[in-house]
Phi, psi and omega in degrees: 000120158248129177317150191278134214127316196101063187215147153268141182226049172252009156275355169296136205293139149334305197293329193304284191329280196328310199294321190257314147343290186318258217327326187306300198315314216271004170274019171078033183281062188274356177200179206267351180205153177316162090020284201233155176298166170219111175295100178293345185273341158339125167270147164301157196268159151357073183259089204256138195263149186312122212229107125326123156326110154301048189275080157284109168306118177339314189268359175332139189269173186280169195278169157312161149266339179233165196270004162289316180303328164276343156306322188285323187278341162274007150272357177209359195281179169222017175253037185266175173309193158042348196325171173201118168306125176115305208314155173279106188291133185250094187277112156329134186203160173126169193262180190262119207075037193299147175288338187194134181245088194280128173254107182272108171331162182311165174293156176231188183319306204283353174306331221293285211243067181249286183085030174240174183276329145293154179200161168066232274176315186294305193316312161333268173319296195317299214292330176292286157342327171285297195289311169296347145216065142089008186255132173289173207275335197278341200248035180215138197269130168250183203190137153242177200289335157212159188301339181231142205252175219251149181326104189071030201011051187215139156295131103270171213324321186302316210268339175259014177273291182315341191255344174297311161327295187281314188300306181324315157307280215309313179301305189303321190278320175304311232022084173278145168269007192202152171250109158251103167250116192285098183101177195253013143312287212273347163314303189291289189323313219278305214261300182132352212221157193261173204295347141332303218267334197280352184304158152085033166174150176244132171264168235209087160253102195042069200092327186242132183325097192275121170202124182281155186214163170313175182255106221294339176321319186317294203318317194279330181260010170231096163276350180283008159259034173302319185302327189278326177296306182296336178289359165268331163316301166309333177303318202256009172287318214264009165289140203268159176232151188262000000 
């Protein structure tokens, strides 16, 4: 049995299998071809994404360099965007050079006590979501845009120009071949635009093939935009990867 994509799924469990059904049905995958064609071979038209204002201080120390180092620093720094003393950090796990790299919106409740950026019952679906074009949970890096969710769960300008910095680092040191960026926090940092307008298209952040999507938190209290989420999987399957 193969997964759609190009995923080996022949390890799946019944329940697994039943569990990756669900999600096709309910994004509305009810039949085997489009309506109307699509050329996949089509290149995208032209995109430059959009640069957040970096305004940073001139005395800001260099980012770490290499990506253990940078695990360490989002385990102890106290200079991050959002810090809080005490507060539980929602920690980036996945390997270095991931086939797919989850940029997540800030943390939420179910991040707490996990201490990762996905969590609970969202963390579930994303894995459905995953599986629905072949990737397993071990081939995929996740990351949310800060470690700490935000007063009242809104970014200024300052504190998203800065989680724009540091993910742009974070990307370069992962090299992922591919981008899912989840909510509209990392649309705005990455892409300039909130995840409405960044939706429908791929975009390039510093190179490597980008497409923003709903937030699976979203998903689960709205399923009927499930449908727009797969059609952003496919959006971002059908990009050639070096």
């Amino acid at each position: 049995m193969i997964a759609p994509m190009g995923g080996d799924a022949s390890g799946l469990t019944r329940a697994e299998a039943a569990s990756l059904l669900g999600w096709w049905l309910e994004a509305g995958v009810d039949v085997p071809v489009a309506e109307e064609p699509r050329n996949w071979l089509a290149r995208p038209s032209a995109q430059t994404p959009a640069r957040v204002e970096e305004s940073l201080p001139a005395s800001a120390p260099p980012p770490p360099a290499s990506l253990d180092a940078f695990h360490a620093h989002l385990r102890q720094a106290s200079d991050l965007p959002l810090f809080r003393s005490g507060a539980a950090r929602a920690l980036p796990h996945g390997p270095a050079n991931a086939e797919i790299m989850l940029v997540s919106d800030l943390p939420g409740r179910e991040c707490a006590a996990e201490g990762r950026p996905i969590g609970g019952e969202v963390w579930a679906l994303t894995v459905r979501m995953l599986a629905a074009i072949g990737f397993t949970p071990e081939q995929a890096y996740v990351a949310s845009l800060a470690c700490f969710p935000a007063p009242g769960s809104r970014l200024d300008e300052r504190d998203l120009a800065r989680c724009a910095a540091d993910m742009r680092h974070h990307i370069a040191l992962v090299k992922p071949k591919r981008l899912l960026l989840l909510g509209d926090g990392p649309a705005k940092a990455l892409v300039g635009q909130p995840v409405l307008q960044a939706r429908g298209r791929v975009h390039r952040i510093d190179g490597v093939p980008a497409v923003a999507t709903l937030h699976p938190r979203q998903l689960l209290q709205r399923p009927g935009d499930k449908a727009h989420a797969w059609r952003d999987l496919l959006l971002l399957m059908s990009e050639e990867v070096s």
